[in-house]
FIKE-852838 format. One record per residue (C-alpha): z negated, y, x negated; residue in one letter. Coordinates in pm, whole numbers, plus 50000, padded with zeros to 5 digits. Example, Ala and Ser with C-alpha at 12.3 -4.5 7.8 and 13.67 -1.06 7.14 Angstrom:
2
492204955048770a 492864989448633s 
***
This chain:
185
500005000050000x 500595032049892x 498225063849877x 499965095149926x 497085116250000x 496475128849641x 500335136949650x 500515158249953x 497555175949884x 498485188449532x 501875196949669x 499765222749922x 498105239149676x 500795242849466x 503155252549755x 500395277149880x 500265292849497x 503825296649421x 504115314949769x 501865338449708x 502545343149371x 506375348549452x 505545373149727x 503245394649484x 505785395149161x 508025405749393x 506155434149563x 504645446349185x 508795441249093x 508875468549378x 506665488349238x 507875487948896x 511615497349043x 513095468148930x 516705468249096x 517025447849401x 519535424149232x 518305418748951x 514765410449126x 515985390349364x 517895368749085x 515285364848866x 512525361749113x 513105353349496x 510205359449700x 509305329250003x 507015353250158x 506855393550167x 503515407050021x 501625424550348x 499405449950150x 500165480150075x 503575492150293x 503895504450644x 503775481250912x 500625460150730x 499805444951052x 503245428951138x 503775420550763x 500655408150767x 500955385351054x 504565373850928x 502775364150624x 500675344150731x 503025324650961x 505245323750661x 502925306150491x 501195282650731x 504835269350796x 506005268250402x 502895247850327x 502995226550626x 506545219250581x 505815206150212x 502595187350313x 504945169450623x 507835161250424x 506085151350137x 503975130450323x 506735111550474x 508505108450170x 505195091950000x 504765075050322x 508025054550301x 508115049249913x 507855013749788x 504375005249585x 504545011849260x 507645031449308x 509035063649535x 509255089749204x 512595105049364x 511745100649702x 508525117849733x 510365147849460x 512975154449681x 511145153749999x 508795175949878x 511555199649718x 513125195750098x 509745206550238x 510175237050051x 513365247950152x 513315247750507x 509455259650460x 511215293950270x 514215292850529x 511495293850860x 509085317550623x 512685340450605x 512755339150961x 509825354651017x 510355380550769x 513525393250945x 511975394051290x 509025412551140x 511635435650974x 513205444851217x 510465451051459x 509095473151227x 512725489651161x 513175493951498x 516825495751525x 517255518251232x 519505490951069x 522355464251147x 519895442551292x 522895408551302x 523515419250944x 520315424850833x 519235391550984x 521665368350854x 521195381950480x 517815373650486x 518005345050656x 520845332750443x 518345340950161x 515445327550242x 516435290950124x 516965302449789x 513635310349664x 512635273549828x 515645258249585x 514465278849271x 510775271049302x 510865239749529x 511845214149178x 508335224949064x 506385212049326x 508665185249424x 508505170849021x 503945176849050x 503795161549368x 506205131949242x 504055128648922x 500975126549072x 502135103049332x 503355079749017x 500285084548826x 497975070849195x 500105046349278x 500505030148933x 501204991548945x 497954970248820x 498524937648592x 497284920948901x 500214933449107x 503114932448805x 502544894648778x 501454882749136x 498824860049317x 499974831049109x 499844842648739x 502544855648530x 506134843048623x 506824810748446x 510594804448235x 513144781848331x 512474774948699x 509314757748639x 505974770448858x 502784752548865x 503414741349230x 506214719749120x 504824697148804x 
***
């Protein structure tokens, strides 16, 4: 039987820490007046940082809906990746369910970022164009930094679910050569 407990949990935390993370190097990127491109190649942000902009309240709220979906999306998908992996094996599967989890956790977490945008925005912009940019952004930053939790999750998933001599070799011993078993002599 597998455990995949210690897997899904670790992929939370580290879920819930790049999130944040990426959402304040991207606000203090803001406030440094690093160019828009250039910030949002080197660093894309999964959720916007709430503090200290107008409209708190609604950035604050799509925050933190932004991130209860991003980390529930990794912990479900990385749970049912773990979930159907083979003992002592499921490497790939639970690091690309995992990496999975994050990209439709930053697509959903984009979602709410454009709805809170353009509440707050109140038609002062292209509200279909401003829309599908982000949303056609938001998966991004869940491809850039989703191989980092998918590849932690996956190693600690290894490292729990280890084979034991016990299991490697069987009930009956170590496998015997040449057809012979101790059943049949």
């Amino acid at each position: 039987m597998t455990v995949s407990r210690p897997a899904v949990l670790v992929a939370a935390l580290v879920a819930a820490a790049i999130g944040v993370g990426s959402a304040a190097l991207g606000r203090a990127f803001v406030y440094a007046g690093v160019d828009s491109m250039i910030r949002s190649a080197v660093s894309p942000t999964l959720l916007q940082w709430p503090f200290g902009r107008s409209g708190a309240a609604l950035f604050g709220m799509s925050f933190l809906g932004g991130f209860v979906v991003l980390v529930g999306m990794v912990v479900l998908t990385t749970w049912l990746g773990a979930r159907s992996a083979r003992p002592g094996g499921g490497f790939f599967a639970v690091l690309f369910s995992s990496w999975l989890g994050m990209v439709l956790g930053a697509t959903v977490a984009g979602i709410f970022n454009a709805i809170s945008l353009l509440a707050i925005t109140a038609g002062t912009i292209p509200a279909g164009q401003y829309f599908i940019g982000t949303v056609s952004y938001a998966p991004y930053g869940g491809l850039i930094y989703g191989w980092i939790v998918g590849l932690i999750a996956a190693l600690v998933f290894r490292a729990t679910n280890a084979k034991t001599p016990y299991e490697a070799t069987g009930p009956s011993g170590p496998p015997t050569s040449y057809g012979v078993s101790p059943f049949n002599s």
